[in-house]
C-alpha positions as CSV (number, residue, x, y, z in Angstrom):
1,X,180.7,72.1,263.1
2,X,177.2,71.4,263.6
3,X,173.9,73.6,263.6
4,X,173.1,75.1,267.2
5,X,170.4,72.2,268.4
6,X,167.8,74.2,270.4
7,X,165.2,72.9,272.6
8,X,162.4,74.4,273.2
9,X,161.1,75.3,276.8
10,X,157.9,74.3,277.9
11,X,157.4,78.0,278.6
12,X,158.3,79.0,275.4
13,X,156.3,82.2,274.1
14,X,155.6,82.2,270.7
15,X,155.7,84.9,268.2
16,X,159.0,86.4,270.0
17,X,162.3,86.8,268.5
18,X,165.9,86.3,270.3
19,X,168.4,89.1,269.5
20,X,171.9,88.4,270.5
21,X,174.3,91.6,270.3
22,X,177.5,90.5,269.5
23,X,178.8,93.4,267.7
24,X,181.5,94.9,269.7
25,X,184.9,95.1,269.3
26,X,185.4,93.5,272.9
27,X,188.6,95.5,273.7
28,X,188.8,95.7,277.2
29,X,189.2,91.9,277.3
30,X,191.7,91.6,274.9
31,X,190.2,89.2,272.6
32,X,186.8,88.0,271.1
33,X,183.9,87.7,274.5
34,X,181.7,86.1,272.1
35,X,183.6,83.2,271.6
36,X,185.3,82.3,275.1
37,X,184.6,79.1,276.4
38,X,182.2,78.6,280.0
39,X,181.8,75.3,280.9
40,X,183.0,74.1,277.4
41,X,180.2,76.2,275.9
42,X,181.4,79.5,273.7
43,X,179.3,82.5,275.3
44,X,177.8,83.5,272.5
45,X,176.1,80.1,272.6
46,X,174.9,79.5,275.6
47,X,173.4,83.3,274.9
48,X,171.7,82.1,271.7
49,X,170.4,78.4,273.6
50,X,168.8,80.1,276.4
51,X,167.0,82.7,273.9
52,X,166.2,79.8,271.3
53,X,164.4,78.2,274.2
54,X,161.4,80.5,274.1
55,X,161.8,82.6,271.1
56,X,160.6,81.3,268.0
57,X,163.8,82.8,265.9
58,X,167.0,83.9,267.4
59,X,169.1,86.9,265.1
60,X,173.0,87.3,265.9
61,X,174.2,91.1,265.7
62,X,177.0,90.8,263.6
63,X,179.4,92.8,261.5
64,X,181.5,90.3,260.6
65,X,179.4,86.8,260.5
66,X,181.8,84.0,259.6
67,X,183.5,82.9,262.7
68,X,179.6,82.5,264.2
69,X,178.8,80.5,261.1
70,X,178.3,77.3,263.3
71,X,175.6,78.8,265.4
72,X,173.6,78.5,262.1
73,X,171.4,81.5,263.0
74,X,171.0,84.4,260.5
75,X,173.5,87.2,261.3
76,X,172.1,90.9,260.7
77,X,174.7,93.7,259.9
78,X,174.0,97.0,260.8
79,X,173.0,99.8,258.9
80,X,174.5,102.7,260.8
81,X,178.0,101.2,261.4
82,X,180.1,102.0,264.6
83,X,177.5,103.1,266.4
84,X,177.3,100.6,269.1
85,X,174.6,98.4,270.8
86,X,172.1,101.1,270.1
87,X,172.9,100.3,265.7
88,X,172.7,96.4,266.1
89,X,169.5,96.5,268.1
90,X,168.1,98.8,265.3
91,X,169.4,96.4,262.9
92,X,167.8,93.6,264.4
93,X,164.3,95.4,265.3
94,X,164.6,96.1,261.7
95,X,165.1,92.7,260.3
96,X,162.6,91.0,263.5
97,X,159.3,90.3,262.6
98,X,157.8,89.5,266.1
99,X,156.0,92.3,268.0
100,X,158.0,91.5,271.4
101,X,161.7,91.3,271.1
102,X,164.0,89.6,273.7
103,X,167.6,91.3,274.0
104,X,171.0,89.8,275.7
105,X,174.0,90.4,275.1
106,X,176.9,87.8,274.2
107,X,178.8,88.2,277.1
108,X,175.8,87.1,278.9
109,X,176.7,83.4,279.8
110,X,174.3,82.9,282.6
111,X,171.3,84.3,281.2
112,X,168.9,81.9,281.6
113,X,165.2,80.9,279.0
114,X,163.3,81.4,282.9
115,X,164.8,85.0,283.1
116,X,164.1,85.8,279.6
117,X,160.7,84.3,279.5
118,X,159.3,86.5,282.6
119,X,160.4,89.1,281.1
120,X,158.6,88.7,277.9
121,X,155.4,87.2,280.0
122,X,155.5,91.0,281.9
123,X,155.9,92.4,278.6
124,X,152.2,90.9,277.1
125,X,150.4,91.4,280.4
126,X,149.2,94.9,279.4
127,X,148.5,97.0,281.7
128,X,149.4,95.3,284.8
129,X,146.9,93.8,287.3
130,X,147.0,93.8,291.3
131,X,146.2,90.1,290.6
132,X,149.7,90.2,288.8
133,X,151.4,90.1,291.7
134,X,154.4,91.5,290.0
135,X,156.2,94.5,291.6
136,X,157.4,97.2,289.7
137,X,159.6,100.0,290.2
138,X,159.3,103.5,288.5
139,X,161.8,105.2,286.7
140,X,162.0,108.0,284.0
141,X,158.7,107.5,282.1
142,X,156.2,105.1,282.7
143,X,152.7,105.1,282.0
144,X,150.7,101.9,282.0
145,X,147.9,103.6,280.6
146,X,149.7,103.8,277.4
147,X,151.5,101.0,275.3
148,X,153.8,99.7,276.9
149,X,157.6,100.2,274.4
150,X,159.9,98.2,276.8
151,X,160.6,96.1,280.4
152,X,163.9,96.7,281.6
153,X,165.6,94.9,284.4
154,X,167.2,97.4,287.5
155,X,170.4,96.4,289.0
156,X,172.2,98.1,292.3
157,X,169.7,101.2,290.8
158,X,171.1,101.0,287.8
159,X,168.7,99.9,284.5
160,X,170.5,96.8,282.6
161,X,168.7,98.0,278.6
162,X,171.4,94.9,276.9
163,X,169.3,92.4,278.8
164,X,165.7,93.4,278.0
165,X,162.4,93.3,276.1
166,X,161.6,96.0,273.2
167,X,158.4,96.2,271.2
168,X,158.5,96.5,267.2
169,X,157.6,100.2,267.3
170,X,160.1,101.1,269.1
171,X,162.6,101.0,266.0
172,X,161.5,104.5,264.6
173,X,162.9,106.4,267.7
174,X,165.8,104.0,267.8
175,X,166.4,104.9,264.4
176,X,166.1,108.8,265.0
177,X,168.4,109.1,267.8
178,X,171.2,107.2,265.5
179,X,170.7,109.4,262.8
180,X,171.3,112.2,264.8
181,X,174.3,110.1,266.7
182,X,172.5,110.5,270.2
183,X,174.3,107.2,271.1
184,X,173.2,107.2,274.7
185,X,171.0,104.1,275.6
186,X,169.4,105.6,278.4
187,X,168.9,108.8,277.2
188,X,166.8,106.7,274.1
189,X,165.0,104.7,276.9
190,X,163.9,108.0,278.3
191,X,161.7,108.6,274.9
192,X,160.4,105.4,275.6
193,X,157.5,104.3,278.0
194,X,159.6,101.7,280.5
195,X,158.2,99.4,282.7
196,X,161.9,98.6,285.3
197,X,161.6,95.5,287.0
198,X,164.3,95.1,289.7
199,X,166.8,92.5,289.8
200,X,165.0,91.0,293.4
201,X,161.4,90.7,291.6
202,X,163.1,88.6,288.6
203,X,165.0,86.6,290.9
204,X,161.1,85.8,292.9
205,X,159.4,85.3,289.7
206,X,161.7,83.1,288.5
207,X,163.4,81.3,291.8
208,X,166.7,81.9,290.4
209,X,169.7,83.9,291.1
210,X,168.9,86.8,288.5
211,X,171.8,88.6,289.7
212,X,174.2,86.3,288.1
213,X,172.2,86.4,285.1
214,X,172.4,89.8,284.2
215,X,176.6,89.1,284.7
216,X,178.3,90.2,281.8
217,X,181.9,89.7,281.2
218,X,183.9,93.0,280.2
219,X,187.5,92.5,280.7
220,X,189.9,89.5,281.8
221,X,188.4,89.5,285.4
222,X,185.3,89.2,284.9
223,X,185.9,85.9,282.4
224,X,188.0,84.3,285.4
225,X,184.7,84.8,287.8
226,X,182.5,83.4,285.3
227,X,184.8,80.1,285.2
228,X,184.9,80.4,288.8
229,X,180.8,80.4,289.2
230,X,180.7,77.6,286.4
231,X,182.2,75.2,288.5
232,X,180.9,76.0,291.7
């Protein structure tokens, strides 16, 4: 097959990296998320397009690389095996050499570059103006006084950490809580300084639904809805 063709957005932000995390063993649907088809287009694809639009490199979470061989990315295994998302986002952060580091998971098919962009635009803007005009919400630590470690998107209340921006640095506290096997992402985030931005501020920032963009397909159900939305 050929090499992934990726076009570049016109809002591309350069000296970002695209991770994709595609590590799981996707049991609750029964067979390999990455790989099913939406509109004709393998998820873990469409993932890897919309980052490769405004990242300058895209890395693929892998443990086991060769049926993604046609995405012609480089695949990074981890280096605390079976530890979950939390190990392949240390891998990756590891391997990145970009300062601001874009985050979706595979399962992800309508994640979009505009979605991904914003949040990598909020990310630079440090500290946040009034002349922003971008609406925050407050959760667990925040301190915009200090540098800024992550922007997470919020979702029905709940933070969404697998569709996200980290910084570089924030690999050495990744790396502590895996070595102790503290494998809870939100309990990590805590350690972190967080700016949340909720799903209603993405979806005005970037005139789409954002909603459907944070969508991530779990278990048979959730595949037949993404179909569903495909060809609506």
């Amino acid at each position: 097959m050929e090499k992934l063709q990726i076009k570049r957005a016109p809002a591309a932000v350069p000296g970002t990296t695209g991770i994709v995390l595609a590590g799981g063993a996707s049991r609750r649907m029964g067979c390999d998320k990455a790989m099913l088809p939406v509109g004709g287009v393998a998820s873990i694809e469409r993932t890897a397009l919309s980052l490769g639009e405004v990242c300058d490199e895209v890395l693929l979470s892998l443990n086991d690389p060769k049926p993604y061989g046609f995405l012609g990315l480089r695949s990074v295994r981890d280096i605390f095996t079976g530890k979950g998302p939390m190990a392949g986002l240390h891998a990756c952060l590891s391997a990145s050499r970009s300062a601001w580091n874009a985050v979706a998971a595979c399962d992800m098919p309508f994640v979009t570059a505009d979605i991904i962009q914003v949040l990598l635009r909020i990310a630079a803007e440090d500290p946040l103006t009034p002349e922003s005009g971008i609406r925050v919400r407050t959760m667990a630590r925040h301190d915009d006084v200090a540098p800024r470690d992550a922007v997470v998107p919020v979702m029905d209340g709940k933070p969404q950490p697998l569709l996200a921006v980290y910084h570089l640095d924030v690999c050495a506290s990744l790396e502590n809580r895996l070595r102790r096997n503290e494998l809870r992402m939100m309990d990590w985030l805590s350690d972190l300084n967080v700016l949340y931005i909720p799903v209603e501020e993405l979806a005005r920032l970037t005139g789409i639904d954002a909603a459907r963009g944070l969508f991530n397909m779990n278990q048979p159900e959730d595949y037949e809805t993404a179909c569903q939305w495909e060809v609506e």
